[in-house]
ZAMAR-679000 format. One record per atom (N, C-alpha, C): residue number from 0; residue in one letter; atom name; x, y, z. Coordinates in steps of 0.05 Angstrom, whole numbers, plus 5000, padded with zeros to 4 digits. Layout:
N
[NUM; 'a'; 'CA'; [X; Y; Z]];
...
This chain:
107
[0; 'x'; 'N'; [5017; 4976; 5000]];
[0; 'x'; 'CA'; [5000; 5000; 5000]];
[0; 'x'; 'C'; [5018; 5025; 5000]];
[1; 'x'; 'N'; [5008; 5053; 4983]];
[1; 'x'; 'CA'; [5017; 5069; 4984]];
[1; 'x'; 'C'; [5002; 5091; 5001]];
[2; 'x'; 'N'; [5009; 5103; 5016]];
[2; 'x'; 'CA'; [4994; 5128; 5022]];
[2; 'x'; 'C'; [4996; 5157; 5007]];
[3; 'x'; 'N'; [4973; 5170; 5012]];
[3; 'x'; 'CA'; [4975; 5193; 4990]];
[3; 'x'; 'C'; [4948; 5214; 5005]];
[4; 'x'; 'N'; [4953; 5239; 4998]];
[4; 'x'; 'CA'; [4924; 5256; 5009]];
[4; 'x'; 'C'; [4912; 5267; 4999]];
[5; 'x'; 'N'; [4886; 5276; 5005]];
[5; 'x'; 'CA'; [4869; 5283; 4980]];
[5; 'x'; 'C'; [4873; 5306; 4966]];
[6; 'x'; 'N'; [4873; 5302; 4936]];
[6; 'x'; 'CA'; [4883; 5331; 4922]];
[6; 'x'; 'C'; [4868; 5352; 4917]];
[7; 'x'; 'N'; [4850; 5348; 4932]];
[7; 'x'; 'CA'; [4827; 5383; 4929]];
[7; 'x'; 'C'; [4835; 5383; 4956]];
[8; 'x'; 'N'; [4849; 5411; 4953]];
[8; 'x'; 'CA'; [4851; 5429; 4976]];
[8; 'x'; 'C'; [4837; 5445; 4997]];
[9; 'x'; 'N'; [4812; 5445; 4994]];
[9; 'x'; 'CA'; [4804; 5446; 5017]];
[9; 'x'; 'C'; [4800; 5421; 5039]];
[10; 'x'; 'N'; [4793; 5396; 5018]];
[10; 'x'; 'CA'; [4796; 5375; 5043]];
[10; 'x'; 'C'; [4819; 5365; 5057]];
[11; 'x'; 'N'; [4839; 5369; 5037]];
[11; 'x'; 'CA'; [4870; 5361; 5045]];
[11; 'x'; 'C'; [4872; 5378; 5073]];
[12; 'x'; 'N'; [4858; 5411; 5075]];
[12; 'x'; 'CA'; [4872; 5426; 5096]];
[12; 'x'; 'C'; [4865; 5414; 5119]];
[13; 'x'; 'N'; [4831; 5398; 5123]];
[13; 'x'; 'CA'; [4816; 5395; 5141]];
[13; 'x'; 'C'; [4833; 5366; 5145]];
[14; 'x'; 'N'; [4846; 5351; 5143]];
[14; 'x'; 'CA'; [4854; 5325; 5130]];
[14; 'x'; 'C'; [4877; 5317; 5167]];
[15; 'x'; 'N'; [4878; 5302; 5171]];
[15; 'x'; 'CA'; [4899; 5293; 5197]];
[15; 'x'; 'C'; [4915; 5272; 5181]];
[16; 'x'; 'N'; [4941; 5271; 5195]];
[16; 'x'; 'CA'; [4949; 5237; 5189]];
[16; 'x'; 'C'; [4936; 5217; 5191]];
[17; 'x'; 'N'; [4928; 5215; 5202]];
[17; 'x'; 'CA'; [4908; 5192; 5207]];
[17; 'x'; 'C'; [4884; 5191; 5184]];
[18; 'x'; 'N'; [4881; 5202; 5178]];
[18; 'x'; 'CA'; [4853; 5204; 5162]];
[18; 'x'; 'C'; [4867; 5199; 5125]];
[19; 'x'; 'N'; [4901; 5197; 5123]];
[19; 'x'; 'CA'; [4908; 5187; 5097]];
[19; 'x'; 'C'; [4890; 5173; 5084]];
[20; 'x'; 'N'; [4887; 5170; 5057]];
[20; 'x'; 'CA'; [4878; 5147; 5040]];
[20; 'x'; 'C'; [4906; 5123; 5033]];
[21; 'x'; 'N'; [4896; 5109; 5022]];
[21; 'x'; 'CA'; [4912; 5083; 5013]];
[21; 'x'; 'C'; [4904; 5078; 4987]];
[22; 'x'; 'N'; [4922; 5077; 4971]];
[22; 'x'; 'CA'; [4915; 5064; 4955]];
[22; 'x'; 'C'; [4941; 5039; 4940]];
[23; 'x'; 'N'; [4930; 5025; 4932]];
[23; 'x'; 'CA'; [4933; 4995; 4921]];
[23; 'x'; 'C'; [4944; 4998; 4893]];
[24; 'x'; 'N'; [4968; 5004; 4887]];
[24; 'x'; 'CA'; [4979; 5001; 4860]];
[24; 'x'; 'C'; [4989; 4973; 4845]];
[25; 'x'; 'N'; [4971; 4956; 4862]];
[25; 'x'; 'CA'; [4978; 4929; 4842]];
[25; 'x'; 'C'; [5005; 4918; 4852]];
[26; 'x'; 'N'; [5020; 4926; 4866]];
[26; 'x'; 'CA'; [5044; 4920; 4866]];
[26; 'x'; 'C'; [5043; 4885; 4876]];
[27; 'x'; 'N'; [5063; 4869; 4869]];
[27; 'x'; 'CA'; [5055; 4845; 4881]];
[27; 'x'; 'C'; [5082; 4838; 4905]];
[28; 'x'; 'N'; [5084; 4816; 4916]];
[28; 'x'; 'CA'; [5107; 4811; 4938]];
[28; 'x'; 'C'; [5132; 4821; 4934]];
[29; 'x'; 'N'; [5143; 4811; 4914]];
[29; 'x'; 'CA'; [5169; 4816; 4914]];
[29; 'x'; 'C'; [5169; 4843; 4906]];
[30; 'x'; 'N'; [5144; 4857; 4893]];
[30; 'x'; 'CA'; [5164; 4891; 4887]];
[30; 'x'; 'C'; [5156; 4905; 4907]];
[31; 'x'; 'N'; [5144; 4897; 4919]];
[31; 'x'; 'CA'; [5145; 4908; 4953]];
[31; 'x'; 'C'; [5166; 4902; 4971]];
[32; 'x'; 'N'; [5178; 4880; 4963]];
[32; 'x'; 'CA'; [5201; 4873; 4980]];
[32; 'x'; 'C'; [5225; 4893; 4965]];
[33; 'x'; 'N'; [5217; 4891; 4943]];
[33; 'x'; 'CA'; [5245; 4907; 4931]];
[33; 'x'; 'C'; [5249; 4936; 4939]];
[34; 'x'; 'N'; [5222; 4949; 4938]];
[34; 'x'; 'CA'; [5220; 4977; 4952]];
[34; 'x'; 'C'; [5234; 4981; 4969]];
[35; 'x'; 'N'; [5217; 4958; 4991]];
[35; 'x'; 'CA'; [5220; 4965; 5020]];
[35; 'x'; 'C'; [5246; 4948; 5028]];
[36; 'x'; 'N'; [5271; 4944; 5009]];
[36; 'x'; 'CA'; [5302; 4939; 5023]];
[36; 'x'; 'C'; [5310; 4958; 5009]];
[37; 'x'; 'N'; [5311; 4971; 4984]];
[37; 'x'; 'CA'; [5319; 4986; 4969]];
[37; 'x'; 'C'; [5317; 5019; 4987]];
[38; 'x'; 'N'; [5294; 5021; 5006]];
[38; 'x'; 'CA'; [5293; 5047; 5024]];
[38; 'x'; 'C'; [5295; 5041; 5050]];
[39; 'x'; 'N'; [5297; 5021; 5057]];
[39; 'x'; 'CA'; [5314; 5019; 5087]];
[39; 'x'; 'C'; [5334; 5022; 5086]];
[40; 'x'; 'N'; [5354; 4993; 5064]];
[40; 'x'; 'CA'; [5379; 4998; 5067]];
[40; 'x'; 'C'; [5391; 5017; 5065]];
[41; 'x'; 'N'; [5390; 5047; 5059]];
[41; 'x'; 'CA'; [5411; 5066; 5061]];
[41; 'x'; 'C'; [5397; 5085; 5088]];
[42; 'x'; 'N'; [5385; 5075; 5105]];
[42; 'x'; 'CA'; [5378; 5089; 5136]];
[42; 'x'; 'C'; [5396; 5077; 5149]];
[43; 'x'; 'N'; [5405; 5096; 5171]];
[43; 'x'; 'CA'; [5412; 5083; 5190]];
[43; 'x'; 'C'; [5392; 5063; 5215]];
[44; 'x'; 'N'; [5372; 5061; 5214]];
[44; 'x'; 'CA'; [5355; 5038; 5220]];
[44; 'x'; 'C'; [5358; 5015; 5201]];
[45; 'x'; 'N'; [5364; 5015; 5179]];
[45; 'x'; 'CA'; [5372; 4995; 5164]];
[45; 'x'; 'C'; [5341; 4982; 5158]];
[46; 'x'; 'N'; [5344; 4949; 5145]];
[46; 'x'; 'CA'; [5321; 4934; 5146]];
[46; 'x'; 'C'; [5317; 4915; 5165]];
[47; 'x'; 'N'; [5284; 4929; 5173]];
[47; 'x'; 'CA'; [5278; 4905; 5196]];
[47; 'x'; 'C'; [5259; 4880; 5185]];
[48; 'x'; 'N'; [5278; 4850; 5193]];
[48; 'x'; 'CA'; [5278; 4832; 5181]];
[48; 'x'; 'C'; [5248; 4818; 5193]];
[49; 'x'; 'N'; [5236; 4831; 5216]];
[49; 'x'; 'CA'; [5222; 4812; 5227]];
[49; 'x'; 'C'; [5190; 4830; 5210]];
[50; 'x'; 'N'; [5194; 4849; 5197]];
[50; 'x'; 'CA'; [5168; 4857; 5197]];
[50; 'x'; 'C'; [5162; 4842; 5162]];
[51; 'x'; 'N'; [5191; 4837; 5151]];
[51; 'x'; 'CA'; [5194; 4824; 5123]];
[51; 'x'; 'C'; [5183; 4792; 5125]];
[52; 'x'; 'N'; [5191; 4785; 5150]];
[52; 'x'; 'CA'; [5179; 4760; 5157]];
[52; 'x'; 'C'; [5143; 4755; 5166]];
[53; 'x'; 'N'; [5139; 4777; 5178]];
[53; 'x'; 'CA'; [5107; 4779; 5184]];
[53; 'x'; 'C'; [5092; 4786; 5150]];
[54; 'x'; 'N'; [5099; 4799; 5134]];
[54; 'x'; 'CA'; [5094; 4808; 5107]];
[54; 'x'; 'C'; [5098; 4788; 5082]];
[55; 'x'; 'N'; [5116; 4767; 5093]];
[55; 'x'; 'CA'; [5120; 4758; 5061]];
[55; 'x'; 'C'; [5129; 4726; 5075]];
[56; 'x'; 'N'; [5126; 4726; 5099]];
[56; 'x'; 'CA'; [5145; 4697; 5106]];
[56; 'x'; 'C'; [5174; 4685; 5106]];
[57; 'x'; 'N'; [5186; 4709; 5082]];
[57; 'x'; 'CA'; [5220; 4702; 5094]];
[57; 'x'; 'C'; [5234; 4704; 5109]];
[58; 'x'; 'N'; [5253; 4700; 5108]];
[58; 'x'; 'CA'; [5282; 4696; 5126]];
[58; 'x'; 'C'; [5302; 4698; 5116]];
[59; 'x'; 'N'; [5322; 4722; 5138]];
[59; 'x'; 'CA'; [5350; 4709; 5122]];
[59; 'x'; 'C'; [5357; 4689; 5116]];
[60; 'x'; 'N'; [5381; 4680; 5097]];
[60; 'x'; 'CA'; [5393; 4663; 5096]];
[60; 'x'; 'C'; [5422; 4671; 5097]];
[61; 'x'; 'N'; [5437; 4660; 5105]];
[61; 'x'; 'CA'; [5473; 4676; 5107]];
[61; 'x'; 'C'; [5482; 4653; 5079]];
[62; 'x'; 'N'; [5478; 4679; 5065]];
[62; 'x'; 'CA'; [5491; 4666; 5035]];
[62; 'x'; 'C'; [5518; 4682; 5032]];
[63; 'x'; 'N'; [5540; 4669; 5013]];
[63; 'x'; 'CA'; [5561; 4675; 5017]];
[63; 'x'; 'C'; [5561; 4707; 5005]];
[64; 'x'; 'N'; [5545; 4720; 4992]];
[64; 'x'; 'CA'; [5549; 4747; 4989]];
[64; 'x'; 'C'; [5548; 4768; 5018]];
[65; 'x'; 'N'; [5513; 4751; 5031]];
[65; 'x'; 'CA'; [5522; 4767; 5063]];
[65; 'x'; 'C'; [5548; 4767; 5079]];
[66; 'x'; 'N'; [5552; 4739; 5077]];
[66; 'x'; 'CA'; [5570; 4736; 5093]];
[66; 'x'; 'C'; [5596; 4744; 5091]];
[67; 'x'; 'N'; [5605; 4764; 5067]];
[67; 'x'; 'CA'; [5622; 4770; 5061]];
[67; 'x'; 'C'; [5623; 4802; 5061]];
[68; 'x'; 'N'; [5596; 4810; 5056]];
[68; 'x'; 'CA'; [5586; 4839; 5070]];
[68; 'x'; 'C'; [5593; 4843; 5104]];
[69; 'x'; 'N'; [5581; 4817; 5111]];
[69; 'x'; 'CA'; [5593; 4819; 5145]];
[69; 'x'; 'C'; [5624; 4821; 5157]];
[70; 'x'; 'N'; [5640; 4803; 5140]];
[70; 'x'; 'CA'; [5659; 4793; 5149]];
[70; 'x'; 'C'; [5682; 4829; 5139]];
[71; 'x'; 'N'; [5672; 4840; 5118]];
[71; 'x'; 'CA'; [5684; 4865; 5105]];
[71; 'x'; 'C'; [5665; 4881; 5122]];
[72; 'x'; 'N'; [5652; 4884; 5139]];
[72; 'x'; 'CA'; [5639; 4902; 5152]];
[72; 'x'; 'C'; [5622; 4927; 5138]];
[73; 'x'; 'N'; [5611; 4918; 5124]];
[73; 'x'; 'CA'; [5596; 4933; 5102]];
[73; 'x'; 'C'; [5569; 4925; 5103]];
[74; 'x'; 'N'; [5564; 4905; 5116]];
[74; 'x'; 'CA'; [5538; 4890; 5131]];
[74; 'x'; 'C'; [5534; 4896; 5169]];
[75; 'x'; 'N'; [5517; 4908; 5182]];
[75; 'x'; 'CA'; [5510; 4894; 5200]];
[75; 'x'; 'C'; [5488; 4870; 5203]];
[76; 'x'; 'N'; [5489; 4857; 5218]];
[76; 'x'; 'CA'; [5464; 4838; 5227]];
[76; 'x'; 'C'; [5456; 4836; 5246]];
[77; 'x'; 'N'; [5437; 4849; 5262]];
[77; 'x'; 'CA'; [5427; 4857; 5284]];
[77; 'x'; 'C'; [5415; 4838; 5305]];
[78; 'x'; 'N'; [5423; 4806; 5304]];
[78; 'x'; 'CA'; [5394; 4777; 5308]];
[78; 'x'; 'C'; [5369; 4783; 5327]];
[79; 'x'; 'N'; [5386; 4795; 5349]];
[79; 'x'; 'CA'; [5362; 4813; 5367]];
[79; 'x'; 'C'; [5341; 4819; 5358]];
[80; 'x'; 'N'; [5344; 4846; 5354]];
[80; 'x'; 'CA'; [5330; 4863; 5339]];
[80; 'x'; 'C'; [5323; 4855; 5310]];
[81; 'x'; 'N'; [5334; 4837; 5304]];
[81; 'x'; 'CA'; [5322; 4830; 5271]];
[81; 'x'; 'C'; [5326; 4849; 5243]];
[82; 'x'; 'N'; [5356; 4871; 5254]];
[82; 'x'; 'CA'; [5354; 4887; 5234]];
[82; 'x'; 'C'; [5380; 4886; 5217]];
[83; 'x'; 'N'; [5382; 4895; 5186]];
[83; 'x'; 'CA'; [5410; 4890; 5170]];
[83; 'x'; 'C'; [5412; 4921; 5163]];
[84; 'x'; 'N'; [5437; 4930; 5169]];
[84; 'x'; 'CA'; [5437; 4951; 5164]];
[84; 'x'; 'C'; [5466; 4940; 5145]];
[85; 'x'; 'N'; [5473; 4977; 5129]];
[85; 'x'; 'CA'; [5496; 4983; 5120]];
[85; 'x'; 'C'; [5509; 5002; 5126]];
[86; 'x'; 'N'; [5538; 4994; 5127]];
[86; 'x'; 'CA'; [5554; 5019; 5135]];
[86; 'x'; 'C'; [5545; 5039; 5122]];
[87; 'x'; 'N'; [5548; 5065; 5123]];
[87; 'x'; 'CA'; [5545; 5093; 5115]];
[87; 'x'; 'C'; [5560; 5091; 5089]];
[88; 'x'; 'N'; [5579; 5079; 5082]];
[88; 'x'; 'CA'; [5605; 5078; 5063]];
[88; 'x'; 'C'; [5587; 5067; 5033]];
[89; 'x'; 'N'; [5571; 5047; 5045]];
[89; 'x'; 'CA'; [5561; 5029; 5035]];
[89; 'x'; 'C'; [5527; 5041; 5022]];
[90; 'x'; 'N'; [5525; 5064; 5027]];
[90; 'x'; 'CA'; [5493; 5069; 5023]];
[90; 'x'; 'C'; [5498; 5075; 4992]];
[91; 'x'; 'N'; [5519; 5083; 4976]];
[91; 'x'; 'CA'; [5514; 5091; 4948]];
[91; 'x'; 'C'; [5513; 5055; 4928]];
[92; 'x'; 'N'; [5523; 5032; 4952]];
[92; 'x'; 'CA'; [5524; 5014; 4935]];
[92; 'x'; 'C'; [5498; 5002; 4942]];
[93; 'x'; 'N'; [5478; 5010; 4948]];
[93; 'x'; 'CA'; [5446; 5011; 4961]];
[93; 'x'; 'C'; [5431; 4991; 4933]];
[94; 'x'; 'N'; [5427; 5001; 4920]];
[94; 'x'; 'CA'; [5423; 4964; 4897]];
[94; 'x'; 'C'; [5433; 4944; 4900]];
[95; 'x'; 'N'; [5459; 4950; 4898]];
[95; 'x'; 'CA'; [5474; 4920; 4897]];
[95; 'x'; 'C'; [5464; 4910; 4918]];
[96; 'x'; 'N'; [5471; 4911; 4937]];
[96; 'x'; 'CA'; [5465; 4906; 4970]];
[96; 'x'; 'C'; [5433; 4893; 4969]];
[97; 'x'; 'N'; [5414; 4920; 4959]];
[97; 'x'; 'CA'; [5390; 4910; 4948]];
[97; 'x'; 'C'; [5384; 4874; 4944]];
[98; 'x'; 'N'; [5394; 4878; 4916]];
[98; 'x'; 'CA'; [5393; 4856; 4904]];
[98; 'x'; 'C'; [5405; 4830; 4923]];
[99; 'x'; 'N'; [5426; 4830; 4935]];
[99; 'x'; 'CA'; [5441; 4807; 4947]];
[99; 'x'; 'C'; [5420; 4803; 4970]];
[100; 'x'; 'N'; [5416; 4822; 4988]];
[100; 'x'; 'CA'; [5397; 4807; 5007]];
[100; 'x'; 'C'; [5368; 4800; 4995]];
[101; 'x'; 'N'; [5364; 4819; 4979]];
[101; 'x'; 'CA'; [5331; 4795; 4959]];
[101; 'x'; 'C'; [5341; 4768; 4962]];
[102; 'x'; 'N'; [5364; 4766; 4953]];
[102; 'x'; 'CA'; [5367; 4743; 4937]];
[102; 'x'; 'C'; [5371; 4719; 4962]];
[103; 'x'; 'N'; [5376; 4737; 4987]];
[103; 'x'; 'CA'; [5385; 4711; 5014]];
[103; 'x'; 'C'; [5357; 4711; 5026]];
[104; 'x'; 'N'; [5342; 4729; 5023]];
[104; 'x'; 'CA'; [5312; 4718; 5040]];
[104; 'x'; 'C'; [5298; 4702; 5025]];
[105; 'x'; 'N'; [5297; 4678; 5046]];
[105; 'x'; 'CA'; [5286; 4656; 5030]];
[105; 'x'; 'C'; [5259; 4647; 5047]];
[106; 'x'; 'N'; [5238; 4637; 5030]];
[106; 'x'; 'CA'; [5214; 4619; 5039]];
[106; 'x'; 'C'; [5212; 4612; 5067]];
C-alpha cells in the first residue's frame, strides 16, 4: 500500500494523518520487498527483518554474498532486533546490497 492525500485542497487542509487514504497500486510481493530493502537499506535503522517476515514469510539466509558483507563490515546483522543495516560507506552501493539480500531471503 501506498499512502497519499486528497488533492482538492480544501479537504486536504481539514485532512489529519490519520485520516490518509491508501491506495493499492497492484504491486505484488516481491516489488514490495524490493521497495522496501531498496529504502531501508541506506537508513541508519537499516532493514527490519522481522516485519519482512510477518509480510512475506521470509528469512535470512547467510549466503556467501552476506556473509562477506559481514565479514568486510559493510553488513551489520542485528539477530536481536532482527535488523541489516549498511555501513554509511556502503549506502551509494544501496542496489547492489538490494539485490544480494533479495536474493538471501528465502521461503
Amino acid at each position: 500500500m501506498r499512502w497519499f492525500y486528497d488533492k482538492q485542497l480544501p479537504r486536504y487542509l481539514k485532512a489529519s494523518p490519520e485520516s490518509a487514504f491508501t491506495e493499492d497500486q497492484g504491486r505484488d510481493e516481491e516489488a514490495w520487498l524490493l521497495e522496501y530493502l531498496g529504502s531501508s537499506l541506506r537508513t541508519e535503522r537499516g532493514t527490519d527483518l522481522s516485519r519482512i517476515a510477518a509480510v512475506t514469510g521470509r528469512t535470512l539466509a547467510l549466503i556467501p554474498m552476506i556473509e562477506q558483507g559481514l565479514t568486510a563490515e559493510h553488513l551489520t546483522l542485528d539477530q536481536a532486533k532482527q535488523r541489516v543495516t549498511l555501513s554509511p560507506q556502503e549506502w551509494f552501493r544501496e542496489q547492489s546490497w538490494c539485490l544480494a539480500v533479495f536474493d538471501a531471503l528465502r521461503v
